[in-house]
C-alpha positions as CSV (number, residue, x, y, z in Angstrom):
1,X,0.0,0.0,0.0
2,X,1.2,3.7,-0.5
3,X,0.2,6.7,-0.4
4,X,-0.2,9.1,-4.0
5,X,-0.5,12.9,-4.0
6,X,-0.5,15.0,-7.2
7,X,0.8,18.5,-6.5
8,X,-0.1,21.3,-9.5
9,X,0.3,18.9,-12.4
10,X,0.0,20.1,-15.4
11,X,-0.1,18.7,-18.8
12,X,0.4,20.1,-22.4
13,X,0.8,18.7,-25.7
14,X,2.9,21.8,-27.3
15,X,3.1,25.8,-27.5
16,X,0.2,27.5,-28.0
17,X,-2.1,24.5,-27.4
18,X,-4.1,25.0,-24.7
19,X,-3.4,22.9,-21.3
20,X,-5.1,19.2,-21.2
21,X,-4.2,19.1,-17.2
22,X,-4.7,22.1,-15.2
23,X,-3.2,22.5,-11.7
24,X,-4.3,19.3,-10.9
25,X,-4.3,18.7,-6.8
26,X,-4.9,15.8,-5.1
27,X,-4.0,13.4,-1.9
28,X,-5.0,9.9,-1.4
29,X,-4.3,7.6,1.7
30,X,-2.7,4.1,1.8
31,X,-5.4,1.8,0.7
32,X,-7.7,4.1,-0.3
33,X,-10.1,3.9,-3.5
34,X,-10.0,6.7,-5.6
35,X,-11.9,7.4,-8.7
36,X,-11.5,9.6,-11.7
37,X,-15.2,10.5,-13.3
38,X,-15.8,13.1,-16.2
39,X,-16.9,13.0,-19.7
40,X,-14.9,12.0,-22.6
41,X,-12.2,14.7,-23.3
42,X,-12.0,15.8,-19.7
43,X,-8.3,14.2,-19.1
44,X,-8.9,11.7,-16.3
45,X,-7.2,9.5,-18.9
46,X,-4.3,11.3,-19.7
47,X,-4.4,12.1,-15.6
48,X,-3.9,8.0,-15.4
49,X,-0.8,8.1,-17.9
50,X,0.6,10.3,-16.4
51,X,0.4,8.6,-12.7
52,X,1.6,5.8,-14.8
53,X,4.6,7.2,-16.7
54,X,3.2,6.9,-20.0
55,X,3.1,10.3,-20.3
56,X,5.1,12.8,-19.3
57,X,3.6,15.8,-17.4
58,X,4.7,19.2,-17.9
59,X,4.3,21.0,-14.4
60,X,3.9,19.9,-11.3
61,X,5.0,16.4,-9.2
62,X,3.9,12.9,-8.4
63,X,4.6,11.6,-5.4
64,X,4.2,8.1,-4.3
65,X,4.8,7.9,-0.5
66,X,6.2,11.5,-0.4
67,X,8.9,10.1,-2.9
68,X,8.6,12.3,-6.3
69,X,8.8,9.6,-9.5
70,X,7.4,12.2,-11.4
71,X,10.8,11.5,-13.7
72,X,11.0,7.6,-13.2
73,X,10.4,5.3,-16.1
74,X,6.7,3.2,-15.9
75,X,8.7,0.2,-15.0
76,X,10.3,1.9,-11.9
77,X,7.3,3.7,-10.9
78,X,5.8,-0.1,-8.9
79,X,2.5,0.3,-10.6
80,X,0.4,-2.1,-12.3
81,X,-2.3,-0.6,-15.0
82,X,-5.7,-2.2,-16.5
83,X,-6.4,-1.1,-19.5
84,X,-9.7,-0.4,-21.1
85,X,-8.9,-3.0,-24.4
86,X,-7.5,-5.5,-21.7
87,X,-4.6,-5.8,-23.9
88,X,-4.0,-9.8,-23.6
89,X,-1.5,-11.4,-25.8
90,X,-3.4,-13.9,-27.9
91,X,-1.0,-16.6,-28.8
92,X,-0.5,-16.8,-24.8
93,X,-2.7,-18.7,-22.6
94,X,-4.3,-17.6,-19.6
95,X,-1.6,-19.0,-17.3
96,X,1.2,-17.2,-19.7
97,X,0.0,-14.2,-20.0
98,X,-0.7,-13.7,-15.7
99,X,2.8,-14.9,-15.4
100,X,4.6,-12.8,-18.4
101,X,5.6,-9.5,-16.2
102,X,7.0,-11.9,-13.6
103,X,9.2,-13.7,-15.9
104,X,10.8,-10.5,-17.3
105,X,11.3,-9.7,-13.5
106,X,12.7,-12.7,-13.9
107,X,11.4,-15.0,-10.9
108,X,11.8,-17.9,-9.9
109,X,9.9,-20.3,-11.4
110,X,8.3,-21.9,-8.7
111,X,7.4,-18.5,-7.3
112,X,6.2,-17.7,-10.9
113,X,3.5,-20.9,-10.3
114,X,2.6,-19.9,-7.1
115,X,1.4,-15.9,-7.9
116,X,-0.7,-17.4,-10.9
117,X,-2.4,-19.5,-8.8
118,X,-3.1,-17.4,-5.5
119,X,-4.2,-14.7,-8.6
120,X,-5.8,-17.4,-10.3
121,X,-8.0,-18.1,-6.9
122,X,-8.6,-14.4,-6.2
123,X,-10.7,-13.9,-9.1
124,X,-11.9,-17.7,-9.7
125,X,-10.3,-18.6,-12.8
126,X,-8.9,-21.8,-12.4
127,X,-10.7,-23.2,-14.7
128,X,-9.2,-21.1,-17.4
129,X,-5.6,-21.2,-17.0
130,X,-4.9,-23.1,-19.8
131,X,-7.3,-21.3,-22.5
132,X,-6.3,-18.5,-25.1
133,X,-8.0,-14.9,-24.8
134,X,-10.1,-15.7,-27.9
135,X,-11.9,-18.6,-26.3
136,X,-12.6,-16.6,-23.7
137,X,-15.9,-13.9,-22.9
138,X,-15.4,-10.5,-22.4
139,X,-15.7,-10.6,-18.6
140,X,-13.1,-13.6,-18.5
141,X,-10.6,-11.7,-20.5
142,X,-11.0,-8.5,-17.8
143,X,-10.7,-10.7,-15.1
144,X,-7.2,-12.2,-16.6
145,X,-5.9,-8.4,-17.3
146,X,-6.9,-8.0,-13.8
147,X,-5.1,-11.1,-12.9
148,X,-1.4,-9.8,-15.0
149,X,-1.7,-6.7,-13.2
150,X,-2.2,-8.6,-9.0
151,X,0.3,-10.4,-9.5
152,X,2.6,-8.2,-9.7
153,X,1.9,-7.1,-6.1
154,X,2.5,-2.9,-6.8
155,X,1.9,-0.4,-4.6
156,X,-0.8,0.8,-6.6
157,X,-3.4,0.1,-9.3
158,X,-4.7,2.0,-11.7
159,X,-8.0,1.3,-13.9
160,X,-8.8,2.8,-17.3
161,X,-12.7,2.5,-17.9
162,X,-12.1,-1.5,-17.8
163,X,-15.5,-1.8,-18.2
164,X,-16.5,0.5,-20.9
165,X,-16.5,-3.1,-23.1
166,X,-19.1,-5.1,-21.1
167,X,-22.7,-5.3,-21.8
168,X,-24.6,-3.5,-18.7
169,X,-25.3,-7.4,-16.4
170,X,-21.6,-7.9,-16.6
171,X,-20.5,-4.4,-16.0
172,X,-22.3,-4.9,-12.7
173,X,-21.5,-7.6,-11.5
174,X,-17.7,-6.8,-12.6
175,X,-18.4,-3.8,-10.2
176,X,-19.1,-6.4,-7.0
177,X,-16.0,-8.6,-8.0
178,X,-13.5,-4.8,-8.4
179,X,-14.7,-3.9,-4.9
180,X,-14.7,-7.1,-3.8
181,X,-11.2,-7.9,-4.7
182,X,-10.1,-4.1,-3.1
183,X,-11.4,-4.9,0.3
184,X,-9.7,-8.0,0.5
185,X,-6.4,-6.8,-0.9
186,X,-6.5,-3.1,0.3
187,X,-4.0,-1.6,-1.9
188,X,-4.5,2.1,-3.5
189,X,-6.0,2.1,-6.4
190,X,-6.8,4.4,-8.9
191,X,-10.4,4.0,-11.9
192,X,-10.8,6.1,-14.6
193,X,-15.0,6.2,-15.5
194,X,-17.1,8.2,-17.5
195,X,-19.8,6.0,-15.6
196,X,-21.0,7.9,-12.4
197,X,-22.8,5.0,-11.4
198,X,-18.8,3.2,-10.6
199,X,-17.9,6.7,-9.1
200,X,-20.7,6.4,-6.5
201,X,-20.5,2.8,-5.7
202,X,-16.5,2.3,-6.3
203,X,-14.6,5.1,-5.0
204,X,-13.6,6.1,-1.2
205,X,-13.0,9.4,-2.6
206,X,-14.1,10.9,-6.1
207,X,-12.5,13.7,-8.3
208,X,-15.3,15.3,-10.6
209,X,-13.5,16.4,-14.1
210,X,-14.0,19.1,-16.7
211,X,-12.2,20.2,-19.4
212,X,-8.9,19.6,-17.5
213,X,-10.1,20.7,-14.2
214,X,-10.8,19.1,-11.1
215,X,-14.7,20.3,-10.4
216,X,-14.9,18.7,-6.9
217,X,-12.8,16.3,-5.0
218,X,-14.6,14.3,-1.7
219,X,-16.5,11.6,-0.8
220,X,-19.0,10.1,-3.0
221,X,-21.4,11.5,-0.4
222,X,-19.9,15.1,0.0
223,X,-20.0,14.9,-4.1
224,X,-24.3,13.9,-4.3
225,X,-25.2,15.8,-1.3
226,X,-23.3,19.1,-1.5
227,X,-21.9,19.6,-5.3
228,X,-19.8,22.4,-6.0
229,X,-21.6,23.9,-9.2
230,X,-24.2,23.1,-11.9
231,X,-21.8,20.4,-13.5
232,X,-20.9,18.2,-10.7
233,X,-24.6,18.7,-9.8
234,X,-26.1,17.2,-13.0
235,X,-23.4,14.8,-13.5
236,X,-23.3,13.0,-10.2
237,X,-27.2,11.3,-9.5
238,X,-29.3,8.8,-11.8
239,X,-31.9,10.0,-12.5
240,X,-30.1,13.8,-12.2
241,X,-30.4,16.6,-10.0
242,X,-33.5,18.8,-11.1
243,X,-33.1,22.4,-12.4
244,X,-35.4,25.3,-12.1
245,X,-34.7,29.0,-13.1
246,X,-36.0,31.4,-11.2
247,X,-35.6,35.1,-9.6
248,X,-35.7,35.2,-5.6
249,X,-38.3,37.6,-4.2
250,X,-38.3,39.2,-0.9
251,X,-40.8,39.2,1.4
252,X,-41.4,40.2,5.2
253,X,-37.3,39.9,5.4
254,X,-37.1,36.5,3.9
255,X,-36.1,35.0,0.6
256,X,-39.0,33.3,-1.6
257,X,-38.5,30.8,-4.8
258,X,-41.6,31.3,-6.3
259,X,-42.6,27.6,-7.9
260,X,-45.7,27.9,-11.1
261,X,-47.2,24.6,-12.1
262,X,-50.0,26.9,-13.9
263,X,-52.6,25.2,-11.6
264,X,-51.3,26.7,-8.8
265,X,-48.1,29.2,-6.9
266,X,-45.5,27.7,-4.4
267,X,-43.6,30.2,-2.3
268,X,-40.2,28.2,-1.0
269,X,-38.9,30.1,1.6
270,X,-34.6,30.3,1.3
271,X,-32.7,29.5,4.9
272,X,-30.0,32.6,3.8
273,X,-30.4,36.7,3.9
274,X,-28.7,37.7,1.8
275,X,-29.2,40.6,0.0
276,X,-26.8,40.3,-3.0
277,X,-29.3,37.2,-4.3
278,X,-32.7,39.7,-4.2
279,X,-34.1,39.9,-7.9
280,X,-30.8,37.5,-9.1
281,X,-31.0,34.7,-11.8
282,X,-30.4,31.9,-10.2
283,X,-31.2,28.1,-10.8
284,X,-32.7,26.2,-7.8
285,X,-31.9,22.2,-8.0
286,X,-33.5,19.7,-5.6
287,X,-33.2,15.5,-6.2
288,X,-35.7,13.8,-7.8
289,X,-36.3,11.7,-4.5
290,X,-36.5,14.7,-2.5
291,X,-39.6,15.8,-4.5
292,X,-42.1,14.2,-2.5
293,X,-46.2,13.7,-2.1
294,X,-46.9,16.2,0.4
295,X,-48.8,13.5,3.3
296,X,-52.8,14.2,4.2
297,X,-51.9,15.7,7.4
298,X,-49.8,18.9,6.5
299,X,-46.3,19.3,8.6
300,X,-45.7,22.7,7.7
301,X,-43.5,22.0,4.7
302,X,-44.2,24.2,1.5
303,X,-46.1,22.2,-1.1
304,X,-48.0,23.1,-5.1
305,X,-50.7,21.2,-6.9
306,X,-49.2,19.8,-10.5
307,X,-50.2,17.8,-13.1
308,X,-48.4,14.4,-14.0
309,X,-47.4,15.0,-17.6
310,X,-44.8,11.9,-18.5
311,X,-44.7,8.4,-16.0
312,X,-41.4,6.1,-16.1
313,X,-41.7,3.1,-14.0
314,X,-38.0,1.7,-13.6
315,X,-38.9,-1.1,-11.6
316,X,-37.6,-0.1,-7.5
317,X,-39.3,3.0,-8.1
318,X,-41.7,5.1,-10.2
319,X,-40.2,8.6,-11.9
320,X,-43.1,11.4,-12.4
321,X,-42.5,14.3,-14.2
322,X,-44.2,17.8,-14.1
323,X,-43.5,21.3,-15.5
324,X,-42.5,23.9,-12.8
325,X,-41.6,27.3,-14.0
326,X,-41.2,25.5,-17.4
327,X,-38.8,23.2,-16.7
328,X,-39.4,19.4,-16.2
329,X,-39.7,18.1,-13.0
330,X,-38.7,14.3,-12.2
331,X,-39.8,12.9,-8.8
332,X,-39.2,9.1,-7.8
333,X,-42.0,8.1,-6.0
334,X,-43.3,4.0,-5.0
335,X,-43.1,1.8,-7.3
336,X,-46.7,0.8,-6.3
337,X,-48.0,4.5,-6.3
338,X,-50.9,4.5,-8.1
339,X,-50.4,7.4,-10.4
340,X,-51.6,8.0,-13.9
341,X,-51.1,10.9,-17.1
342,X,-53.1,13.5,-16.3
343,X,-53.6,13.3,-12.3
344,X,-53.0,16.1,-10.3
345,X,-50.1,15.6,-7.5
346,X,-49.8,17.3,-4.8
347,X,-45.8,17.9,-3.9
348,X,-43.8,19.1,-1.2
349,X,-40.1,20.2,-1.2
350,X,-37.9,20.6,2.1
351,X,-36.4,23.7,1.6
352,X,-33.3,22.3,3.8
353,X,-32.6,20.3,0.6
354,X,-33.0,23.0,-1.9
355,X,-29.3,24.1,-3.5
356,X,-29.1,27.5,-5.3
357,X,-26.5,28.0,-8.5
358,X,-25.3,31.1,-10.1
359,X,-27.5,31.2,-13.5
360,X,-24.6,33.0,-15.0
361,X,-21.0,30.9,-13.8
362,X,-23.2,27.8,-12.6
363,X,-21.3,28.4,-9.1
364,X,-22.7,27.0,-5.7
365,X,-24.8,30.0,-3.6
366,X,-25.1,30.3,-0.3
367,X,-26.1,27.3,1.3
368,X,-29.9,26.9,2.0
369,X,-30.2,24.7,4.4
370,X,-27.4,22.2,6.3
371,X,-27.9,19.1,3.7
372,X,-26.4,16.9,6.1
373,X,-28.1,17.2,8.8
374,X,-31.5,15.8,7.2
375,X,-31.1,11.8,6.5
376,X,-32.1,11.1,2.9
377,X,-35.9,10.2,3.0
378,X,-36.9,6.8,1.5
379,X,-39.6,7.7,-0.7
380,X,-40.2,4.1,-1.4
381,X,-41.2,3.9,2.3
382,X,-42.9,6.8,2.8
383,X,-45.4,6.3,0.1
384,X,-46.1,2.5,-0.3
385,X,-49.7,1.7,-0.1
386,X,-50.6,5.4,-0.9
């Protein structure tokens, strides 16, 4: 296990291009489980080469256990990589190709024999050993790049997208066996995902990327519950965060989002003062499972009559959507919630959960309300039998 810390990296391709890496700061613990999630073109992968030594980077340092290899060859650096195309030499067998970096380390044999199979157990392929890649599925050929890279033993592992090939049942139950294999081994490890689904599940700590930038960097947690601007917002959350532009109103002191369903008028009440924000663009955006039924006994909680214009049953849960201000609305109510086009809903929003965003820069506002201090409601829960 080490630790990895990136201090101001920075990457370019060439004068006058503009920077693909940009100041790029971040510190992982021994053992922890980092992932890299943005769309494609961000740089998470050229962020991986770089860790790796495949590239060089232009600015800045890596440091593996404070020692800077930010000049060290890939075969110095004591990192394994998985790549995306799994990258398997096909005349090899299974058994060959696990054992192929440790015969250029030039191990023992007996030693060689002994890696391949404790690797060989780990990820319950056994039974392949003696097959070529091309007899082999997609999810047996990950788990043998998997396999090349543990037996090495490195300090640290680094994933690009290795599951961008598999169809979506394998790609989850490739998730299980990744996280899985990480609790049991406990070694740092880096995963490069355009998939924020594996950020969420996967990661002990998450970098949001764009355009070069690290958005946010945090929990998975920290990332849903308190994003840093409209990007990391609508990125991280399935289905995503909901948007509504508005202008805040004042009235008797306080700060009022005004909600229209053109049936009827909501006024949200803000938990900030804050003059600067009166008669400002800004974008409120509240989760879909924090849009709930407002219950036949009222608690106090804001609430506005809509009309159910599109229904989405996933399965777990049911996704409603309405028109507030003229933007679509998506709440995730019971799956059993009996619901149908047309119907009128009445909702209810806890402004504690309500996040405001600069309409202009997409920045994070004031906070509303204190996020963490309100559990997550189960709206499955709450409404079944309703």
């Amino acid at each position: 296990m080490a630790t990895l810390e990136l201090r101001n990296v920075n990457k370019t391709y060439g004068s006058g291009l503009p920077d693909t890496l940009k100041n790029i700061e971040l510190k992982i613990d021994s053992g922890e489980f980092l992932i890299l999630v943005g769309p494609s073109g961000c740089g998470k992968s050229t962020l991986m080469n770089c860790i790796a030594g495949l590239e060089q980077i232009s600015g800045g340092a890596i440091l593996v256990d404070d020692a800077d290899i930010s000049g060290m060859s890939p075969k110095d650096r004591d990192i394994a990589m998985v790549f995306q195309s799994y990258a398997l030499y096909p005349t090899m067998n299974v058994r060959e190709n696990i054992a192929f970096g440790l015969k250029i380390r030039k191990m023992p044999a007996a030693a060689i024999e002994e890696e391949v199979a404790r690797v060989s157990r780990l990820l319950q392929i056994e039974h392949l050993l003696n097959r070529k890649p091309g007899q082999l599925s997609g999810g047996q050929q990950q788990r043998v790049a998997m396999g090349r890279a543990l037996a090495r033993r490195p300090k640290i592992y680094l994933f690009d997208e290795p599951l961008s090939n598999l169809d979506a049942k394998l790609r989850v139950e490739m998730r299980t066996e990744i996280k899985l294999m990480h609790q049991r081994l406990k070694t740092t490890t880096v995963y490069v995902t355009h998939d924020q689904i594996e950020a969420m599940t996967l990661g002990d700590k998450v970098a949001v990327m764009k355009d070069g930038l690290i958005q946010q960097f945090g929990t998975p947690q920290q990332i849903y519950n308190d994003p840093a601007n409209l990007f990391v917002a609508s990125f991280i959350g399935s289905p995503p965060m909901n948007f509504i532009p508005l202008r805040l109103q004042r009235k008797d002191s306080r700060l009022l989002a005004l909600l229209d369903s053109g049936q009827a008028r909501c006024e949200l009440p803000m938990g900030i003062d804050d003059a600067g924000l009166e008669e400002r663009e800004v974008i409120l955006g509240i989760r879909p499972e924090q849009v709930c039924l407002a219950p036949e006994q009222p608690n106090g909680l804001p609430s506005i009559r809509a009309e159910v214009q599109v229904i989405e049953p996933t399965g777990p849960d049911t996704l409603v959507f309405v028109n507030l201000n003229g933007s679509k609305v998506c709440c995730r109510l019971a799956p059993d919630c009996p619901v149908q086009v047309g119907d009128n809903l009445n909702l209810q929003f806890d402004p504690a959960r309500v996040l405001l965003f600069d309409a202009v820069s997409g920045e994070r506002l004031g906070v509303v309300g204190n996020p963490q201090a309100h559990a997550p409601k189960d709206n499955v829960a709450q409404f079944k039998g309703r």
